[in-house]
C-alpha positions in Angstrom: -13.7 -16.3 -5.4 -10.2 -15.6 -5.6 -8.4 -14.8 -2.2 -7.3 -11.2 -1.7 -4.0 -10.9 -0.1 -4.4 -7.7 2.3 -1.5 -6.3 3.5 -1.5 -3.4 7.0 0.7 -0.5 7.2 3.0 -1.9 9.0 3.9 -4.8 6.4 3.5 -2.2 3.6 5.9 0.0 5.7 8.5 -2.7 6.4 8.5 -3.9 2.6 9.5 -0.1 1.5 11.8 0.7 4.6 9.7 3.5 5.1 7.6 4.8 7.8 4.4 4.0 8.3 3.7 8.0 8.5 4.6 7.8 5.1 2.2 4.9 3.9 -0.2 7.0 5.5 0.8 9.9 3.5 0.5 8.0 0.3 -2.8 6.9 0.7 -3.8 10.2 2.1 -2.7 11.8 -1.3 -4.1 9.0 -3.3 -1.1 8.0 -4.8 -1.9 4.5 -2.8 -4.9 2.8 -2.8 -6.2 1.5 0.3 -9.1 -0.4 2.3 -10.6 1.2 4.8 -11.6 -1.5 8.2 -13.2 0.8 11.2 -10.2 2.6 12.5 -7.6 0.0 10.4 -6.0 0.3 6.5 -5.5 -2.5 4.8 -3.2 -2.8 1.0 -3.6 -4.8 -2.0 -1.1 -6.8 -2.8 -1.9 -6.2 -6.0 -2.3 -2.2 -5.6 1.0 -2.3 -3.9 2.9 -3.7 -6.6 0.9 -1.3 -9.0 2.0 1.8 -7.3 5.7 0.3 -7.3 5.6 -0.5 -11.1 4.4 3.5 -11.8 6.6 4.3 -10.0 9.5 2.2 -11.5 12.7 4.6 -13.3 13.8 2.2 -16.2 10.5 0.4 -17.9 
């Protein structure tokens, strides 16, 4: 099984230079998928650069 690289708000936050308020927004909106652990989110690496490339001005 491949290993899946999970990322927390705060990393996803850091590598955006945005809040983490506004990670939580994101995922709250669904615009960012997320993982759920008890009271904990945890980001796809791989969702992460998904939601970047959507979101991307000059394809």
């Amino acid at each position: 099984m491949d290993q899946v690289r999970l990322l927390t708000i705060a990393d996803v936050a850091r590598t955006l230079k945005v809040s983490k308020m506004t990670i939580y927004r994101y995922i709250k909106k669904k615009k960012l998928c997320a993982y759920k652990l008890d009271q904990e989110f945890r980001v796809n690496r791989e969702d992460l650069q998904k939601f970047l490339e959507e979101r991307k001005l000059n394809k």
